[in-house]
KEMI-781408 format. One record per residue (C-alpha): residue in one letter; chain; x, z, y. Coordinates in steps of 0.05 Angstrom, whole numbers, plus 5000, padded with zeros to 4 digits. Layout:
type:mol:X:Z:Y
A:A:X:Z:Y
...
//
This chain:
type:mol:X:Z:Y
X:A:3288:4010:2069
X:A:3211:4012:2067
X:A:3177:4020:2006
X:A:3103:4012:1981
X:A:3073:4064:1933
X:A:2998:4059:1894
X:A:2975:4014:1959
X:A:2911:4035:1964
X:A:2847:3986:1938
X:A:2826:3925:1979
X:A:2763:3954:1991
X:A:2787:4025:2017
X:A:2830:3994:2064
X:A:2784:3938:2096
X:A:2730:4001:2098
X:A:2785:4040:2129
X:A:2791:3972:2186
X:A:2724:3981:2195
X:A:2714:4043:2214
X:A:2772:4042:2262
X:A:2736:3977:2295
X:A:2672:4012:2304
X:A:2703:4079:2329
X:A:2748:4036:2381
X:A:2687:4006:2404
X:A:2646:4068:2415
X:A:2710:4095:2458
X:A:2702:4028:2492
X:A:2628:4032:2503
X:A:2615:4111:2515
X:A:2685:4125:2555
X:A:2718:4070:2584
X:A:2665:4025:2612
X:A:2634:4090:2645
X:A:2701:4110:2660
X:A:2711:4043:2697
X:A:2643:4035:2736
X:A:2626:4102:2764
X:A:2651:4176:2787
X:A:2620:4222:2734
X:A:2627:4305:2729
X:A:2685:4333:2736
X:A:2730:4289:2768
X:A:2710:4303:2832
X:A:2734:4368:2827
X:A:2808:4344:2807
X:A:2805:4284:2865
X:A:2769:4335:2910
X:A:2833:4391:2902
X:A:2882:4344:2906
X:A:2852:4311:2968
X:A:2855:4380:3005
X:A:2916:4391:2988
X:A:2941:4332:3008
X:A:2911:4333:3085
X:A:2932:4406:3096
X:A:2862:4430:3086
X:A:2829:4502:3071
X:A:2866:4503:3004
X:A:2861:4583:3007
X:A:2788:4561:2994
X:A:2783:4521:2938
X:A:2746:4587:2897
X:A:2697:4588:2943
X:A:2639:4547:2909
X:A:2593:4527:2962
X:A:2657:4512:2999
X:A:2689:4466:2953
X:A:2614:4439:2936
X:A:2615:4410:3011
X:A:2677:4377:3001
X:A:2657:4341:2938
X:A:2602:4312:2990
X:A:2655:4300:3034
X:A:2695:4260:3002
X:A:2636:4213:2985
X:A:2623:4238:2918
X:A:2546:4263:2895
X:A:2568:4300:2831
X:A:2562:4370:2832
X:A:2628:4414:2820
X:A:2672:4479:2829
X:A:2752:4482:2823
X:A:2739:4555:2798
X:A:2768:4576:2734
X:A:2823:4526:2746
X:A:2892:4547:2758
X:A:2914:4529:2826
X:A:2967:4478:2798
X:A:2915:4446:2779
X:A:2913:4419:2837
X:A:2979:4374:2844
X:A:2955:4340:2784
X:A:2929:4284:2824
X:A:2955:4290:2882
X:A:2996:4216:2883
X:A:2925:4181:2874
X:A:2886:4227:2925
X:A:2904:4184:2986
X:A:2854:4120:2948
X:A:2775:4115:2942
X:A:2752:4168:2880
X:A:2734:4107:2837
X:A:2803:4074:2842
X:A:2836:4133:2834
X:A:2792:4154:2766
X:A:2808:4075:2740
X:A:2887:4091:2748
X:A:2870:4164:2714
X:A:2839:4119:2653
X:A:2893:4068:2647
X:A:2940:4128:2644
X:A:2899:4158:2588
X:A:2892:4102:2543
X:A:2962:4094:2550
X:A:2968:4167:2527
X:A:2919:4162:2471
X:A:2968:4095:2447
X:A:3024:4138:2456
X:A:2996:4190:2424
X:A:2974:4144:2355
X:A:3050:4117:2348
X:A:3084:4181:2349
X:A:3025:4215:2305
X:A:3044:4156:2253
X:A:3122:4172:2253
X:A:3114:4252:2254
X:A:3069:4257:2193
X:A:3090:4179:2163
X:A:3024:4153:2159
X:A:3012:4074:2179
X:A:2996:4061:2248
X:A:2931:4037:2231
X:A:2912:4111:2196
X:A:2939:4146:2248
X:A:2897:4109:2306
X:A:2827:4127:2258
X:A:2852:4200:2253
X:A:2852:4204:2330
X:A:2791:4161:2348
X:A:2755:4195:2290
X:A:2754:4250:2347
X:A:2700:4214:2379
X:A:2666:4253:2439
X:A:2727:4284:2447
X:A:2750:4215:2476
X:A:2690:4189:2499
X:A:2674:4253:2556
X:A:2757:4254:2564
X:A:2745:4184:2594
X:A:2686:4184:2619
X:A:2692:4252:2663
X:A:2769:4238:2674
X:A:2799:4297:2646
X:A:2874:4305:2633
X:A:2870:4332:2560
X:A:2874:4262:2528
X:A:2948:4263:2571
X:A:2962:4333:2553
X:A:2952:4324:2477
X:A:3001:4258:2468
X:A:3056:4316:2510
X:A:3038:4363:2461
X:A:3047:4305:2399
X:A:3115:4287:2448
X:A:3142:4353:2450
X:A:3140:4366:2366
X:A:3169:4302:2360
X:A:3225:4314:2397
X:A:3233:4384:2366
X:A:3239:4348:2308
X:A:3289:4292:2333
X:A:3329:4348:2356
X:A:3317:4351:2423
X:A:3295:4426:2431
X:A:3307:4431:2505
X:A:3272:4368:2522
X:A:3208:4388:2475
X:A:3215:4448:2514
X:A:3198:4422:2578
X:A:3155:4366:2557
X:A:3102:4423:2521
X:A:3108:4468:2581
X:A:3082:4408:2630
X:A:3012:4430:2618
X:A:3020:4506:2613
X:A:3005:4526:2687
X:A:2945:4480:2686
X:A:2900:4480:2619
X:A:2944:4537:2569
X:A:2934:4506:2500
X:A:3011:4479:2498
X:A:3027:4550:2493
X:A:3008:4556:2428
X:A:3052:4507:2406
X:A:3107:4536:2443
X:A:3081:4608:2416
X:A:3098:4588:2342
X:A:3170:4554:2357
X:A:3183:4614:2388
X:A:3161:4652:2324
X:A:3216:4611:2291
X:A:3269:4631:2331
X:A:3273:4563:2368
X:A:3298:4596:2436
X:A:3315:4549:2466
X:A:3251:4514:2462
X:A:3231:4581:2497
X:A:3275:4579:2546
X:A:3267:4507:2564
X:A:3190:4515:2570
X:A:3192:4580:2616
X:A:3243:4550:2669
X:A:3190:4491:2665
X:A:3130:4537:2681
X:A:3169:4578:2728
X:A:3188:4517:2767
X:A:3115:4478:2768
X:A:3088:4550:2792
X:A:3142:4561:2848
X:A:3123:4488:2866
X:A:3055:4498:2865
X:A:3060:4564:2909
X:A:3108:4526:2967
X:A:3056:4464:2966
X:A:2989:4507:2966
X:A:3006:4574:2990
X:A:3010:4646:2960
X:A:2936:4664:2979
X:A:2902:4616:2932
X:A:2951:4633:2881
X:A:2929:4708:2892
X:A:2861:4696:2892
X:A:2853:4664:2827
X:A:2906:4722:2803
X:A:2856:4773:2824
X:A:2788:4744:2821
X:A:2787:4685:2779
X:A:2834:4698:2716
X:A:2821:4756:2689
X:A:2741:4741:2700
X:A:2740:4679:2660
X:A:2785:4699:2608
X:A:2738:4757:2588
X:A:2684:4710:2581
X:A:2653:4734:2643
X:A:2630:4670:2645
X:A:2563:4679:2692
X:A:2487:4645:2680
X:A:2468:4603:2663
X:A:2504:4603:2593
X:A:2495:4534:2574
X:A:2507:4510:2493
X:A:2546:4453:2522
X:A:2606:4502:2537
X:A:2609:4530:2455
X:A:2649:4592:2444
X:A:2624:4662:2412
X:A:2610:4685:2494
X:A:2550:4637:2502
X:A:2527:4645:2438
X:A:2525:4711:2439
X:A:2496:4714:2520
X:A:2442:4671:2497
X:A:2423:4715:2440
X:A:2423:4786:2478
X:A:2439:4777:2552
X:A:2369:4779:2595
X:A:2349:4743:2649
X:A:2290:4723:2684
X:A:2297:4660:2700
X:A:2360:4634:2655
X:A:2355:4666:2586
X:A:2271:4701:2601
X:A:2272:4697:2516
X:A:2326:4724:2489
X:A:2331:4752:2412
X:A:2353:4825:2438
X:A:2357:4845:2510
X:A:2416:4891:2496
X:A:2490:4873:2538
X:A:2521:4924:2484
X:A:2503:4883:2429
X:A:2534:4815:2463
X:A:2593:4850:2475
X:A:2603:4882:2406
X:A:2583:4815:2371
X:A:2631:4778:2416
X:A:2695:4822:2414
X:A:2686:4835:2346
X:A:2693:4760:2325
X:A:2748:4748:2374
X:A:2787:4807:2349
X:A:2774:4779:2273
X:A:2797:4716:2287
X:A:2865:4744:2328
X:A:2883:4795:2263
X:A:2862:4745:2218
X:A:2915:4695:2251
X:A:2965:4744:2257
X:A:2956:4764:2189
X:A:2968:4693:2166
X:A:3031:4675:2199
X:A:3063:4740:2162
X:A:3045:4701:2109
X:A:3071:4637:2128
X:A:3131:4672:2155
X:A:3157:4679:2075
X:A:3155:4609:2068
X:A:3228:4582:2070
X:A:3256:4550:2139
X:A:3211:4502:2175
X:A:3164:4502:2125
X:A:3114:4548:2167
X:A:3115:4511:2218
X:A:3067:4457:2223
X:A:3019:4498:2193
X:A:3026:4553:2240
X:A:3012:4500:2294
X:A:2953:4478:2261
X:A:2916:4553:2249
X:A:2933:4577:2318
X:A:2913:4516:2348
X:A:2851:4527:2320
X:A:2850:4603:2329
X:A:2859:4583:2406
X:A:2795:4539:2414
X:A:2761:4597:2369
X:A:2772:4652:2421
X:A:2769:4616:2490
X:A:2713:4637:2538
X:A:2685:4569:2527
X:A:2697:4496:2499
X:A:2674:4420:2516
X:A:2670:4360:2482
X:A:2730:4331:2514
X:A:2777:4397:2496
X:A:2782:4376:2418
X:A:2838:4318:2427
X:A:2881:4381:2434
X:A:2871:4386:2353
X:A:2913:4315:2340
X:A:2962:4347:2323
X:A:2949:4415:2305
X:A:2905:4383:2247
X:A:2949:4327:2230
X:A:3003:4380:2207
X:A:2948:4422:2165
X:A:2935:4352:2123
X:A:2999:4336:2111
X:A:3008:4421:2098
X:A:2948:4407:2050
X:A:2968:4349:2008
X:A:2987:4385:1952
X:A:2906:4414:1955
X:A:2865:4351:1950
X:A:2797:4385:1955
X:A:2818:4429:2023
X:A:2841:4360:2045
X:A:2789:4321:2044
X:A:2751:4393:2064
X:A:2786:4385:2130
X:A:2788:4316:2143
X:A:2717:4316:2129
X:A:2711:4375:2190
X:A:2746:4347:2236
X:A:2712:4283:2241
X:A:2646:4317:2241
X:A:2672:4348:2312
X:A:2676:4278:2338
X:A:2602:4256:2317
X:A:2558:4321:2322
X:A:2484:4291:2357
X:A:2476:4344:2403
X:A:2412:4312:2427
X:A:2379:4336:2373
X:A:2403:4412:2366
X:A:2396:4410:2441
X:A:2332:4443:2437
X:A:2340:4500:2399
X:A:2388:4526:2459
X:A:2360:4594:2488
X:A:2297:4605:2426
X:A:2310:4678:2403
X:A:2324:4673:2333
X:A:2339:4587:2338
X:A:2391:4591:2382
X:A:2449:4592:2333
X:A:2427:4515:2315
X:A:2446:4498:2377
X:A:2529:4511:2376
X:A:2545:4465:2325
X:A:2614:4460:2347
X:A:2627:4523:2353
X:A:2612:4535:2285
X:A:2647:4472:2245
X:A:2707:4506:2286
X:A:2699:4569:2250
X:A:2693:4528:2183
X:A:2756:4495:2201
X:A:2795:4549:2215
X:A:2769:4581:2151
X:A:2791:4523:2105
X:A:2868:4535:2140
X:A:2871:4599:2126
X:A:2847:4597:2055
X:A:2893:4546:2041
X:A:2949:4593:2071
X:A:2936:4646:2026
X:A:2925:4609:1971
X:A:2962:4554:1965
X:A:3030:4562:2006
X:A:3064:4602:1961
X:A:3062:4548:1911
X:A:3117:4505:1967
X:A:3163:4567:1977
X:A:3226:4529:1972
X:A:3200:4458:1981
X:A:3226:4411:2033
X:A:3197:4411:2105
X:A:3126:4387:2092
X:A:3132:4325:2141
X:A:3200:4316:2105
X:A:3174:4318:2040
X:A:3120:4263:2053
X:A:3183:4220:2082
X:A:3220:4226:2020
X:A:3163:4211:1975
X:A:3159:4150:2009
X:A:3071:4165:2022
X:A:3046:4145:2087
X:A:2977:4136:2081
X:A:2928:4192:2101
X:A:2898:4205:2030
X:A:2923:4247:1981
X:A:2970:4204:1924
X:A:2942:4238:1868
X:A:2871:4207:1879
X:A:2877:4149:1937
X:A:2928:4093:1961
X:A:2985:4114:2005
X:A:3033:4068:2052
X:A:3095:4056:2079
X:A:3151:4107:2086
X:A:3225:4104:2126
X:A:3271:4106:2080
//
């Protein structure tokens, strides 16, 4: 049966209403409504790839930037784009919706994803037991994330309610279905991996197994539909160059990671970065791989530690630090990649109950990712000594991952032994977001 526990003050809760009103009205406002009136960035290039493809076009091509520029034009679209670094699977990804007008097609793409972002709230609430109200204010307290996700039409709002999917059958079970449900995404945007990565780390093999026949078969697809010579192409020319942050000018703040910052601060150039703190290419590489390679041991170091904890305990987590470890180290981050950290997050809080103070510490962190006014750090991007100011993001990531891994080593001994943490907030019967020992929780299965 259900049961109520310490229900949580009238106030709190009608605050709680409130906020999720106003943050479901911003989505509204900033995402869908744009979403549903015009063809913004990106898009294009995912409509654009899949229209190629489609008509039997130059697909061998696509990594060719002027090229694929002309198409964009083509296809009646004035936004400016490049398919490079995407994988070529990337392209099949809309290739059912290519054959309508690019503002149709990106409508259907946003129905889709606020279909994923509901899916994506109701599983949230039965993986980690919080109310359905609490869970939808965790994910729209990611904010920009959802608003450019809409508004551009990108596929991470889609790939994140998989990723939420494929735990939650993992946890019903259901390995070799979670298997291929996380692995939908791999040969296209990566991040599932990590989640993959970590059930493999607990022996779940047949979660492994069932996610590589999935990537084998999307890439086999992909080659007979496009062709080995695109495939080779971005093999040789594209991959490698993008994942060593070879990213090339101009190295704008809006893409965060430690390779902009870091280009910005000591990479020279005339015309794109004429004021730089240190013209030294040394320096940007030593500042760069050094923080990347910190970040890597660091993460490696803590899922040793995890790794005592007793059976699934480790877990969630795990999910949660090398989720975050992922966004840390990648060549270069948007707005719209953070839904990816539903659930990575959502395990570290209910990880963290036991710690009220790293909590409310990460709570607090994440929704600060969601409302950051870049307008106004904006212009400190490329001023010497200022530029720092300008990657937010990049660095309330850092304090993120931080918090996790101090509450690793700190605090995870002390639930050596416990119940599976998601299982232990079922069978406390505590389903609201807030710690028990200080706020209100809700309603539990029992």
């Amino acid at each position: 049966m259900n049961t109520l526990v310490h229900p949580p003050p009238r106030s709190l809760h009608g605050l709680g209403l409130l906020l999720l009103a106003w943050c479901a009205w911003l989505a509204v406002v900033r995402g869908v409504i744009p979403a549903l009136s015009r063809v913004d960035t990106d898009f294009p290039n995912y409509y654009t790839s899949a229209r190629i493809a489609l008509e039997g076009g130059a697909v061998e091509r696509f990594y060719d930037d002027a090229w694929f520029q002309e198409q964009i034009h083509r296809h009646g679209m004035d936004e400016l784009g490049q398919f490079s670094p995407f994988p070529p699977p990337t392209a099949l990804l809309l290739m059912p919706l290519a054959r309508l007008q690019p503002l149709t097609a990106l409508r259907i793409v946003t129905v889709v994803s606020l279909l994923s972002l509901a899916v994506a709230i109701v599983l949230l609430a039965r993986i980690l037991q919080w109310r359905a109200w609490t869970a939808a204010l965790f994910v729209l307290l990611s904010g920009h994330a959802i608003h450019t996700g809409l508004r551009f039409g990108q596929p991470y709002i889609l790939m994140s309610a998989l990723c939420i999917l494929g735990y939650y059958l993992y946890q019903k079970g259901r390995p070799v279905l979670a298997g291929v449900v996380l692995a939908v995404f791999v040969p296209i945007k990566y991040f599932p991996a990590t989640v993959i990565g970590c059930m493999a780390l607990q022996r779940q093999w047949r979660v492994l197994l069932a996610s590589s026949a999935t990537v084998l078969a999307i890439s086999l697809l992909s080659v007979a539909i496009l062709g080995w010579p695109v495939h080779r192409t971005f093999l040789m020319a594209v991959f490698g160059v993008h994942l060593t942050g070879q990213l090339g000018l101009p190295l704008s703040a809006t893409v965060q990671s430690f390779d902009t910052l870091f280009g910005q601060l000591f990479l020279y150039d005339p015309v794109w970065n004429p004021s730089p703190l240190r013209a030294s290419a040394t320096l940007q590489w030593v500042f760069t791989t050094g923080l990347k390679a910190a970040v890597l041991l660091t993460t490696a170091a803590t899922l040793v530690r995890l790794a005592g904890m007793r059976g699934r305990d480790a877990l969630p987590p795990a999910i949660g630090i090398v989720g975050l470890a992922a966004l840390l180290v990648a060549p270069g981050t948007a707005t719209y990649h953070f839904v990816v950290l539903w659930l990575p997050v959502g395990l570290l809080l209910i990880a963290m109950r036991s710690a009220p103070l790293l909590w409310g510490l990460t709570l607090g962190l994440y929704a600060c990712l969601g409302f950051i006014p870049y307008g106004l750090v904006a212009r400190f991007s490329e001023r010497g000594w200022l530029t720092p100011l300008a990657f937010p993001r990049l660095w309330v990531l850092v304090a993120l991952f931080v918090v996790a891994v101090y509450w690793a080593w700190t605090h995870s001994p002390s639930i050596q032994g416990a119940a599976h943490p998601v299982q232990r907030a079922a069978q406390s019967s505590v389903a609201a977001i807030s710690p028990p020992s200080r706020f209100g929780s809700g309603q539990a299965r029992s």
